[in-house]
C-alpha positions as CSV (number, residue, x, y, z in Angstrom):
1,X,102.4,53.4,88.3
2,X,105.4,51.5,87.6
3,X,108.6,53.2,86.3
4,X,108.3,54.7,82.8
5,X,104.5,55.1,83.0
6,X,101.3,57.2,83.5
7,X,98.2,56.6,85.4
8,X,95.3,58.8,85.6
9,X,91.9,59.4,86.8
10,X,88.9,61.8,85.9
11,X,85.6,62.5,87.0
12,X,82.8,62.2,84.2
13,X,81.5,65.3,85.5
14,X,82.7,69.0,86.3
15,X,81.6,71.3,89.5
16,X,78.9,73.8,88.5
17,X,80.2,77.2,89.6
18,X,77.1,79.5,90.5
19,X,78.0,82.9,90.7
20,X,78.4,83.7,94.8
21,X,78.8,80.3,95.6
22,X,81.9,78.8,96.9
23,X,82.8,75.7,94.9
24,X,85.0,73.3,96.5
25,X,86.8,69.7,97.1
26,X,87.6,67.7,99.6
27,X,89.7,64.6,99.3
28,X,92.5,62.6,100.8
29,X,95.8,61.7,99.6
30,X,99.1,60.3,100.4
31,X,102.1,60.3,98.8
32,X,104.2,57.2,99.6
33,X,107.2,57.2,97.0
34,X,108.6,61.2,96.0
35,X,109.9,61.1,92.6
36,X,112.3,63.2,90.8
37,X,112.9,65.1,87.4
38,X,110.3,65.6,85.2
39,X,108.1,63.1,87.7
40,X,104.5,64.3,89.0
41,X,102.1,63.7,91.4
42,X,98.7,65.8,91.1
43,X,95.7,65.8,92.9
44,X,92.5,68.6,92.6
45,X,89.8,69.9,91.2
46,X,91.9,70.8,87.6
47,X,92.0,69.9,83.5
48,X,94.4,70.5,80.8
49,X,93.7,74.5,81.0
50,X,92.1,75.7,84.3
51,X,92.1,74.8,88.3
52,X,94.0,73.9,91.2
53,X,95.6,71.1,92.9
54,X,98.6,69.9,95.0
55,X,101.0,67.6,95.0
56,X,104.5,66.9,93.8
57,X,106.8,68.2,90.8
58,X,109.7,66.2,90.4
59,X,110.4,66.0,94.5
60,X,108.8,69.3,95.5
61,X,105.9,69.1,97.5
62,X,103.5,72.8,96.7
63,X,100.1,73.4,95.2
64,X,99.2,74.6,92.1
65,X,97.1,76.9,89.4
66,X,96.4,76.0,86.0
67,X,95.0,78.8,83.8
68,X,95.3,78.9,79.9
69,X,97.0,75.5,80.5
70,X,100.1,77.6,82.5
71,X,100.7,76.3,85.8
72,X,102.2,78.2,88.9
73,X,103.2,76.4,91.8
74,X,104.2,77.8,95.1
75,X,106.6,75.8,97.0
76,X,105.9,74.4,100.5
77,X,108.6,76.1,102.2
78,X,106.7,79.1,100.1
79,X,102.8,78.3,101.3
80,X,101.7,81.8,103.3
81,X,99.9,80.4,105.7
82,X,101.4,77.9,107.3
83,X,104.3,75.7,106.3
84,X,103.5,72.9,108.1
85,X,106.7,71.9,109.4
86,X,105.7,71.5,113.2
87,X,106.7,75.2,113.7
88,X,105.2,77.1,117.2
89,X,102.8,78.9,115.4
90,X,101.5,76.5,113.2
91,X,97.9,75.6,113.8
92,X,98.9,72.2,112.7
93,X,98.1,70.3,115.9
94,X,98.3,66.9,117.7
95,X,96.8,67.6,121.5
96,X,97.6,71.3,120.8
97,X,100.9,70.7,119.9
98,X,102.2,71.3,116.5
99,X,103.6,69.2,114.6
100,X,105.1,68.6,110.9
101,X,102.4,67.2,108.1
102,X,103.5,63.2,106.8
103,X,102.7,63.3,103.4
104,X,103.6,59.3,103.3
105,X,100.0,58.6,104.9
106,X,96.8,60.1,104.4
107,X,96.0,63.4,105.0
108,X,92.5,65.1,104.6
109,X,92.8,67.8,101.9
110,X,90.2,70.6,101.1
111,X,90.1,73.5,98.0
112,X,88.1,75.7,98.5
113,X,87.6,79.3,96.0
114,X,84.7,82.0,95.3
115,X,85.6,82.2,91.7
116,X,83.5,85.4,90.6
117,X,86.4,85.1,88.9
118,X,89.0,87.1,91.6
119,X,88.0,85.6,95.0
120,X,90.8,83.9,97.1
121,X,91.9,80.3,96.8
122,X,92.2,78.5,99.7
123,X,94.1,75.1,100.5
124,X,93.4,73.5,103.5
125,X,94.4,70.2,105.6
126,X,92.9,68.6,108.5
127,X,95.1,69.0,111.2
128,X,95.3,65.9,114.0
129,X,93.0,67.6,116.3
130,X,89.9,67.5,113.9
131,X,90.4,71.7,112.8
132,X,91.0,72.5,109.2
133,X,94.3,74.0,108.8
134,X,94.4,77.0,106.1
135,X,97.8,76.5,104.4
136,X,97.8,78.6,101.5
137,X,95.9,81.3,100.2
138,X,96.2,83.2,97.0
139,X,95.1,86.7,96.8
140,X,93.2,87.9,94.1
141,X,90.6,90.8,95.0
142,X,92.4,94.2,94.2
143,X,95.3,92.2,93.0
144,X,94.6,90.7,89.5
145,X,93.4,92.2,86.1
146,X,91.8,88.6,85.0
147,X,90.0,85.8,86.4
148,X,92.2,83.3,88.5
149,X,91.2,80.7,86.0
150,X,89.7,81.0,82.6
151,X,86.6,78.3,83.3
152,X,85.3,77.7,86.8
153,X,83.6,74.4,85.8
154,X,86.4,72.0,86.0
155,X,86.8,67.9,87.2
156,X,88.4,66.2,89.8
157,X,91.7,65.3,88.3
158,X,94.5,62.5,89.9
159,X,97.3,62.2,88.0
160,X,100.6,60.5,88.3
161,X,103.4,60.1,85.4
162,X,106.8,58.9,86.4
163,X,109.0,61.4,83.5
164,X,112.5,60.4,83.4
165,X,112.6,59.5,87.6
166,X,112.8,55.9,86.7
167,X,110.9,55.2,89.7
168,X,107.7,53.8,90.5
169,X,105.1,56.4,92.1
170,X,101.2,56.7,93.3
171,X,99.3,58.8,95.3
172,X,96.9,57.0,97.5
173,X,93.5,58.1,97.4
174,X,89.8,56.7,99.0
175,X,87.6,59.3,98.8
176,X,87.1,62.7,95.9
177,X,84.0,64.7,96.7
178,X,83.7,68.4,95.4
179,X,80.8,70.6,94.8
180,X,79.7,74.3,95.5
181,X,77.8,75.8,98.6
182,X,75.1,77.1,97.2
C-alpha cells in the first residue's frame, strides 16, 4: 500500500470444517516496513467475525482471534511457546543453534486448530532447520464455556491498511494453501 491506504486480498472460497478433522493453513509472509498507530498487517485463515491470523497492530508483532468480530491478540514477547527471540531453549534453529525469527524476509507460517469448537489453536513457523516450530498455543478444552470462534468455515484473509502511520506498508506473500485433514 502506499501511505493513507488499504489493500486486501480474499479467497473466493472458505475451509470446510468436518467435525474431527483438523483444518489448517499454511502460508508465508514477510513483513518488510512495521507501521505504527492504528496501522495493520494481517495474515490467516480469518473474516469480519471469526478466525485467526498473525501479524502486526500498529508496530506489535502477535497473533490473533476473531470471534463475534472481537479480536484478542497476544503479544510476541507473550506467545507461550516460544518467543522466538534466539533464546537457549528455543527450538528455533539454524544448525541446532537458535536463533531470533526475521520477520523482514519470508518465513513459512502454519495454523493449525480442531475446532469441535474447544480444541487448541496452534501457530507454527518453520524453523531454519526444516522443523515446524510451535510458537503459540491457545488452550481451550476444560477452559472455555463457548466455541473458540462462532463459524469454523472461514477464508484466507491478507490485509494491510496504513491508519494514521503515514507510512507505506505490505506483507509479502507467494504462496496461501489451507484445508482440513480429513
Amino acid at each position: 500500500t502506499n501511505a493513507a491506504s488499504t489493500s486486501k486480498g480474499v479467497t473466493n472460497e472458505t475451509t470446510k470444517y468436518t467435525g474431527g478433522a483438523e483444518v489448517y493453513s499454511i502460508f508465508t509472509a514477510a513483513f518488510p516496513t512495521v507501521g505504527s498507530g492504528t496501522s495493520f498487517q494481517r495474515i490467516g485463515l480469518y473474516d469480519t467475525n471469526n478466525g485467526f491470523f498473525l501479524g502486526y497492530e500498529g508496530n506489535s508483532f502477535g497473533v490473533t482471534v476473531r470471534k463475534g468480530a472481537g479480536d484478542v491478540t497476544t503479544p510476541k514477547a507473550s506467545f507461550s511457546e516460544d518467543t522466538l527471540v534466539g533464546g537457549a531453549s528455543s527450538k528455533f534453529t539454524r544448525a541446532g543453534v537458535p536463533e531470533a525469527i526475521n520477520l523482514t524476509r519470508l518465513n513459512v507460517f502454519r495454523i493449525r486448530y480442531g475446532w469441535v469448537g474447544s480444541a487448541p489453536i496452534k501457530f507454527e513457523v518453520l524453523s531454519p532447520d526444516g522443523e515446524f516450530v510451535v510458537f503459540h498455543i491457545i488452550k481451550q478444552p476444560n477452559l472455555a464455556l463457548v466455541p473458540s470462534i462462532e463459524n469454523s468455515d472461514i477464508p484466507f484473509t491478507c490485509n494491510v491498511v496504513t491508519g494514521n502511520s503515514g507510512t507505506a506498508l505490505s506483507i509479502l506473500t507467494n504462496c496461501w494453501v489451507a484445508g482440513t485433514t480429513q
